[in-house]
TIMI-27185 format. One line per field, with one value per atom (N, C-alpha, C, O): residue number from 1; residue in one letter; chain; atom name; x, y, z negated. Coordinates in nm, 2 decimals. Last residue first. Layout:
<atoms>
pos (NUM / ...);
code (A / ...);
unit (A / ...);
site (CA / ...);
u (X / ...);
v (Y / ...);
w (Z / ...);
</atoms>
This chain:
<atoms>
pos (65 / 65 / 65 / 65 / 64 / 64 / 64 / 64 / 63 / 63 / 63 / 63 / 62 / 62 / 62 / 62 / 61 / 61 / 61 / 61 / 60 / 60 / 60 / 60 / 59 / 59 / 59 / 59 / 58 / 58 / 58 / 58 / 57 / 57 / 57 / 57 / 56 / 56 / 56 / 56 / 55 / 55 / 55 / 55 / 54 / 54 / 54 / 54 / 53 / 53 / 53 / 53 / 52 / 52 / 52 / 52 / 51 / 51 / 51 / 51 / 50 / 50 / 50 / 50 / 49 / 49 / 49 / 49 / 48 / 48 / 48 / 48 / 47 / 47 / 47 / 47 / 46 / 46 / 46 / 46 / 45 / 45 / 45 / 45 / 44 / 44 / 44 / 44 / 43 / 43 / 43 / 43 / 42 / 42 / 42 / 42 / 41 / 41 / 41 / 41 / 40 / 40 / 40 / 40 / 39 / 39 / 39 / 39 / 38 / 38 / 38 / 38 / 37 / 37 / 37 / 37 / 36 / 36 / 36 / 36 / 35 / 35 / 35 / 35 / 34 / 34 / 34 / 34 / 33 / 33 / 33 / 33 / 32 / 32 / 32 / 32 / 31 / 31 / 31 / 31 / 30 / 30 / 30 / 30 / 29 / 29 / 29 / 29 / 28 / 28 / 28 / 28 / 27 / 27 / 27 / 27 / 26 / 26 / 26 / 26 / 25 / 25 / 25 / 25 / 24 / 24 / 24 / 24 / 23 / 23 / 23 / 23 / 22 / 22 / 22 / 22 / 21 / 21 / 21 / 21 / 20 / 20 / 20 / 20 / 19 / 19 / 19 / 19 / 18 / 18 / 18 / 18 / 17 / 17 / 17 / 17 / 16 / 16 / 16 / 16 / 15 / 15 / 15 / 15 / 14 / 14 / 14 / 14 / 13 / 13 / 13 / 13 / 12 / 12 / 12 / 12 / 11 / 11 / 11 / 11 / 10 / 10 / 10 / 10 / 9 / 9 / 9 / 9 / 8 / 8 / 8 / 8 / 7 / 7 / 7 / 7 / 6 / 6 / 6 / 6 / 5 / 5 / 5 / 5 / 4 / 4 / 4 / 4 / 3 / 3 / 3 / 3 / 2 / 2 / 2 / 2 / 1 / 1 / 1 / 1);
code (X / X / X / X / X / X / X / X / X / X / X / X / X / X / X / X / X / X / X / X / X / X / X / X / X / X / X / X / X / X / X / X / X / X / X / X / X / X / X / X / X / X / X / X / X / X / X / X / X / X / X / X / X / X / X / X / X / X / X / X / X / X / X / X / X / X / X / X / X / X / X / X / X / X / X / X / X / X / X / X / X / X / X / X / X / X / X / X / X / X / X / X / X / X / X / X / X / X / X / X / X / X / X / X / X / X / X / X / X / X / X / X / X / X / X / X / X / X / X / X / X / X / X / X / X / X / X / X / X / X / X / X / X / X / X / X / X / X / X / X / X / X / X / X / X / X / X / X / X / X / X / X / X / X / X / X / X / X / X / X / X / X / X / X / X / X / X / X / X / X / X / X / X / X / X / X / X / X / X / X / X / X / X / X / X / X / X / X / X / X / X / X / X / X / X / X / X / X / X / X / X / X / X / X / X / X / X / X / X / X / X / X / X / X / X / X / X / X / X / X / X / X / X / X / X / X / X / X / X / X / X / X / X / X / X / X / X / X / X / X / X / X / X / X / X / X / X / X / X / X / X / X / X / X / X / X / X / X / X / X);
unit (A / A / A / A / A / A / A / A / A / A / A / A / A / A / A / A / A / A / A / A / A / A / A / A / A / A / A / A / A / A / A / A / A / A / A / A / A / A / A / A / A / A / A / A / A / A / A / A / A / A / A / A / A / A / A / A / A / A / A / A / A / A / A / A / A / A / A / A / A / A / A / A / A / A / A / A / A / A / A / A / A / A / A / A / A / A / A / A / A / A / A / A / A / A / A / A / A / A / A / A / A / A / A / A / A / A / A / A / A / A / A / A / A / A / A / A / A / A / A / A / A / A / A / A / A / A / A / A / A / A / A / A / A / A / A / A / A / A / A / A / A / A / A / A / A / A / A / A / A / A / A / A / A / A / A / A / A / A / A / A / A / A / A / A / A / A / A / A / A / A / A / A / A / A / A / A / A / A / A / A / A / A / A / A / A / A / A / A / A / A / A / A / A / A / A / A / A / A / A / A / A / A / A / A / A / A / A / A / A / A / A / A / A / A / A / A / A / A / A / A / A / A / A / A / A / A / A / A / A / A / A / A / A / A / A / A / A / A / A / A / A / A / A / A / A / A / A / A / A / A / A / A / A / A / A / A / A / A / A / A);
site (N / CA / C / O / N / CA / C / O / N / CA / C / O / N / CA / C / O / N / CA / C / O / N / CA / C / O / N / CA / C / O / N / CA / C / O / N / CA / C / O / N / CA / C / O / N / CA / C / O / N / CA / C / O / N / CA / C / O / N / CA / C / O / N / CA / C / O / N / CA / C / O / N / CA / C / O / N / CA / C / O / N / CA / C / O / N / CA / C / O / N / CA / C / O / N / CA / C / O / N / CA / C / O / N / CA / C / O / N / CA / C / O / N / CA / C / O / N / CA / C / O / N / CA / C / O / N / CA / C / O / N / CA / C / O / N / CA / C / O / N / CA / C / O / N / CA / C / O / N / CA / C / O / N / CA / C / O / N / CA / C / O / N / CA / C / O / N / CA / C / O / N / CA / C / O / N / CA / C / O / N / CA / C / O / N / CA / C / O / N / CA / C / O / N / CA / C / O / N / CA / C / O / N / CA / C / O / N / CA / C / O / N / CA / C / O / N / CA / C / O / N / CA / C / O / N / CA / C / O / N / CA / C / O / N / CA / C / O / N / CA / C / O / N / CA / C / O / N / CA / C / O / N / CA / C / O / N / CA / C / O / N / CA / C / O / N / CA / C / O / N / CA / C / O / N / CA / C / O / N / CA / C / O / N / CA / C / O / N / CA / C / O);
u (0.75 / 0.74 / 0.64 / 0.62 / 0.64 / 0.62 / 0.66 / 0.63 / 0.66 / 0.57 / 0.56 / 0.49 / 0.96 / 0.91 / 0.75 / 0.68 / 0.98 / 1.08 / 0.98 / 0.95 / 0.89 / 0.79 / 0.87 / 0.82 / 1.03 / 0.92 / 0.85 / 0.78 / 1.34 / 1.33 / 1.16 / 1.13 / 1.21 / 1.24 / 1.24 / 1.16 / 1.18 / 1.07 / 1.11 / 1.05 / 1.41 / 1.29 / 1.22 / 1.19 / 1.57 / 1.59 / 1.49 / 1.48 / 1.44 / 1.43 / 1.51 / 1.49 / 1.48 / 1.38 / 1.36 / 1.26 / 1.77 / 1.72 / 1.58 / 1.55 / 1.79 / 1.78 / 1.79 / 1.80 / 1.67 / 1.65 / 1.66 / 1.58 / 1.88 / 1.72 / 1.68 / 1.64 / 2.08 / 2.12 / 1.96 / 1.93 / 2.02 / 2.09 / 2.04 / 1.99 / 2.04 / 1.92 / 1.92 / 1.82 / 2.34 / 2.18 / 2.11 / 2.10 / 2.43 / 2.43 / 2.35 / 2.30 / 2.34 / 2.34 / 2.36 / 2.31 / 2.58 / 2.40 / 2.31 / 2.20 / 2.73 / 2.74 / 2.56 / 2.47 / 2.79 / 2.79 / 2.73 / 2.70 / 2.77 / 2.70 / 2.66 / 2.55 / 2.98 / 2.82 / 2.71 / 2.61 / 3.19 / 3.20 / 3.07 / 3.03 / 3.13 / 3.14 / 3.09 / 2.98 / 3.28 / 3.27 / 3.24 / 3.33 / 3.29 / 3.26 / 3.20 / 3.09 / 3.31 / 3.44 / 3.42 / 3.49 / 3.18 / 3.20 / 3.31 / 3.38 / 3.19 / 3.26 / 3.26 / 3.36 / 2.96 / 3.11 / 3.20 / 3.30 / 2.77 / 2.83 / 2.96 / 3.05 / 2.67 / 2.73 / 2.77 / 2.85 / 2.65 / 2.74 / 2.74 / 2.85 / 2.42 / 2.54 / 2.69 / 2.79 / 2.21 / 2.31 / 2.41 / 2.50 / 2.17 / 2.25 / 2.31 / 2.42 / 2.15 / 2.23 / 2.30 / 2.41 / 1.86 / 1.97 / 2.11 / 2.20 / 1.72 / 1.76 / 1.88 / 1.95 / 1.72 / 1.80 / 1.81 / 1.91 / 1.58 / 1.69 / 1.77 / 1.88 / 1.31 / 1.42 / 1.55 / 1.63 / 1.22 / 1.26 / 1.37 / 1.49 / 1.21 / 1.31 / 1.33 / 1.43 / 1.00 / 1.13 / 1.26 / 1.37 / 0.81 / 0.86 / 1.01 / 1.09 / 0.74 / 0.80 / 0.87 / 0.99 / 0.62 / 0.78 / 0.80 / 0.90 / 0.46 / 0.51 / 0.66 / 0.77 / 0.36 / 0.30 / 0.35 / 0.28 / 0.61 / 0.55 / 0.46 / 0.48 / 0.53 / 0.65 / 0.53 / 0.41 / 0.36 / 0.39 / 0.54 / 0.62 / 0.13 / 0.27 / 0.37 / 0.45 / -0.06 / -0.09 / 0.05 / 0.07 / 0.04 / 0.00 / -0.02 / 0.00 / 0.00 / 0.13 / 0.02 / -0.09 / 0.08 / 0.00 / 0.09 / 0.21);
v (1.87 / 2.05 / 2.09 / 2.21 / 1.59 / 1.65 / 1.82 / 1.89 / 1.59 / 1.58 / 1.64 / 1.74 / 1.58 / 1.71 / 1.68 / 1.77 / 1.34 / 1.48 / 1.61 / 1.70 / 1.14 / 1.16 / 1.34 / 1.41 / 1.17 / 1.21 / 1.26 / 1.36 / 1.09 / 1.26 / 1.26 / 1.38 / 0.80 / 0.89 / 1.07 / 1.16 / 0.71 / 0.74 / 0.84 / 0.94 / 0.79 / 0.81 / 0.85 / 0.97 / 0.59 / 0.69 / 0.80 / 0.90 / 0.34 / 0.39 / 0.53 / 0.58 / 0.31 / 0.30 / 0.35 / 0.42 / 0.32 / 0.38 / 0.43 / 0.54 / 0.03 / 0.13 / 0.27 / 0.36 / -0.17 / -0.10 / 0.05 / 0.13 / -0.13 / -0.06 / -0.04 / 0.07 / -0.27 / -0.14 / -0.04 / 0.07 / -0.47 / -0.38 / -0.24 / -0.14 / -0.65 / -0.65 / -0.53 / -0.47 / -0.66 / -0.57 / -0.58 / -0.46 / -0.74 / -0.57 / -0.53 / -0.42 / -1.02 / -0.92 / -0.79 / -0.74 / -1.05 / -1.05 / -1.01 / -0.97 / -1.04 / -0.94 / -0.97 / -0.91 / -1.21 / -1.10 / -0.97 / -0.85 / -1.46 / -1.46 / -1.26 / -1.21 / -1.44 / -1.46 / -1.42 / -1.37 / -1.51 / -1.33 / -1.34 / -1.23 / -1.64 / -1.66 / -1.54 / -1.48 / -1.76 / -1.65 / -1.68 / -1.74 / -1.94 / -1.92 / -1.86 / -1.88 / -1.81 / -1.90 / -1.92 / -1.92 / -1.48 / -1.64 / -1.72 / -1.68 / -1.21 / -1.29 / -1.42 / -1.48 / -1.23 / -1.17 / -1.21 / -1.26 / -1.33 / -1.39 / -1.37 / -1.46 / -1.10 / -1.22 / -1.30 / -1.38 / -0.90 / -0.89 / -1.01 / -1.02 / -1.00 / -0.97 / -0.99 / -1.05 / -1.00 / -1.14 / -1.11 / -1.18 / -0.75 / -0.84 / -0.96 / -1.02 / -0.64 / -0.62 / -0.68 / -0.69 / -0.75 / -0.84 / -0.76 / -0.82 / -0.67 / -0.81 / -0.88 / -0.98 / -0.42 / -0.46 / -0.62 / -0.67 / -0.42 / -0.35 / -0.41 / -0.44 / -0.54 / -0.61 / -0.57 / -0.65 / -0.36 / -0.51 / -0.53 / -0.52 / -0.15 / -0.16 / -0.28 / -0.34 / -0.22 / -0.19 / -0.18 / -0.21 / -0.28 / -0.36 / -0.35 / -0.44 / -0.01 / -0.10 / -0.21 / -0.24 / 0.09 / 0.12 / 0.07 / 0.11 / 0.10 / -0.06 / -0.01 / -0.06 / 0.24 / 0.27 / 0.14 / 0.10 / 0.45 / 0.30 / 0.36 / 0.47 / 0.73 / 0.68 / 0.55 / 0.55 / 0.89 / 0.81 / 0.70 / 0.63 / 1.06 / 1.10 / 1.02 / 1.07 / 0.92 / 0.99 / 1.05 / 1.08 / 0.61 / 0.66 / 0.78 / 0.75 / 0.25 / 0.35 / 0.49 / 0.47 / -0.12 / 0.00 / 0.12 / 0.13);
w (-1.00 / -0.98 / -0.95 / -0.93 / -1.03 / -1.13 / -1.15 / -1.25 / -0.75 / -0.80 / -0.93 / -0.95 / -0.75 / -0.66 / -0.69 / -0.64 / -0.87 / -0.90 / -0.90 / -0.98 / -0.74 / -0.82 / -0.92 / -1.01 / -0.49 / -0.46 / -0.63 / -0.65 / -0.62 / -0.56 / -0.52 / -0.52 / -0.64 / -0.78 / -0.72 / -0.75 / -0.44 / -0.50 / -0.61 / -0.65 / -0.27 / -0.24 / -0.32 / -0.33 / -0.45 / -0.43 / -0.38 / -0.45 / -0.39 / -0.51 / -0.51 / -0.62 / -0.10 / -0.17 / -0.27 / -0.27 / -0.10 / -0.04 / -0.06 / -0.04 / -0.26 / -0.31 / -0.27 / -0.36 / -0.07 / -0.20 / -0.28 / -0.33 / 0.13 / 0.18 / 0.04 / 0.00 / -0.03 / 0.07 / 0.06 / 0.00 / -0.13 / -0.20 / -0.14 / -0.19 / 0.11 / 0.07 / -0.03 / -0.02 / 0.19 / 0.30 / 0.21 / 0.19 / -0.04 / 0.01 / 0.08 / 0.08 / -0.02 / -0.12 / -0.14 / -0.24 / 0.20 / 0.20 / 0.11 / 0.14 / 0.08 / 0.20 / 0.23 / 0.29 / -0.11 / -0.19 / -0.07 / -0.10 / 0.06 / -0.03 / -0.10 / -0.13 / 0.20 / 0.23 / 0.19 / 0.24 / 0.05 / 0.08 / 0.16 / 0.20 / -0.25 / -0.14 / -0.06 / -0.08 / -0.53 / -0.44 / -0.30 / -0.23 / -0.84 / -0.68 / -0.58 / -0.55 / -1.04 / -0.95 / -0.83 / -0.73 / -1.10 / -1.09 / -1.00 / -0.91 / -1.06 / -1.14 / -1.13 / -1.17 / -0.87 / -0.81 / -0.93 / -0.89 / -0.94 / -0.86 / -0.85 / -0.83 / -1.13 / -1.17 / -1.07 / -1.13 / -0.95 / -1.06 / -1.12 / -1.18 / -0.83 / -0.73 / -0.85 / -0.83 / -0.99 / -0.90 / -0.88 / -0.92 / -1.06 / -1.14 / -1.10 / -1.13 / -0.84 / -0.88 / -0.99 / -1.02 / -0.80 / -0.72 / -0.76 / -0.71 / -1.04 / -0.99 / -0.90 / -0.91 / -0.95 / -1.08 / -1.09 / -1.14 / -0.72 / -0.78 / -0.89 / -0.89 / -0.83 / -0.74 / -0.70 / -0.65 / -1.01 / -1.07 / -0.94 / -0.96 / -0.84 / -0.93 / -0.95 / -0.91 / -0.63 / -0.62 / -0.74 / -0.73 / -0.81 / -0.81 / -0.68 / -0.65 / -0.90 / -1.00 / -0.93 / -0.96 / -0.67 / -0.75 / -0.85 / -0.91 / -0.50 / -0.52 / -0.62 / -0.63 / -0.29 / -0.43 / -0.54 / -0.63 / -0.11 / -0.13 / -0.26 / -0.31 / 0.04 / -0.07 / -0.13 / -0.17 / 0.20 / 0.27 / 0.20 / 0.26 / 0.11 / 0.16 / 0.23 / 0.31 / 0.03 / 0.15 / 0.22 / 0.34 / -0.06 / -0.03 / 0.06 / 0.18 / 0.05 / 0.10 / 0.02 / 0.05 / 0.00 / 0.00 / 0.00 / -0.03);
</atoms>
């Protein structure tokens, strides 16, 4: 769902998934087994996230101005 401005209405679950996959990522990357697949696929998904949550946070900013 989108509203009229056009900033997801799903911002929680941008974060959960933010913080989810950065915690993967941060525990992979210490682990013994590294696999540069693994951590690079973990950045596309990283990537648009948090583009996302950037968004929403400068939208709900200029909301609460």
């Amino acid at each position: 769902m989108v509203n009229t401005t056009g900033i997801p209405v799903f911002e929680y679950a941008i974060v959960f998934g933010l913080v989810l996959f950065l915690l993967l990522k941060d525990i992979l990357s210490v682990s013994e087994v590294q696999r540069k697949t693994i951590i690079s696929s973990l950045n596309m998904v990283i990537g648009p996230l948090l583009v996302l949550f950037i968004a929403t946070v400068v939208y709900k900013i200029i909301e609460i101005l």
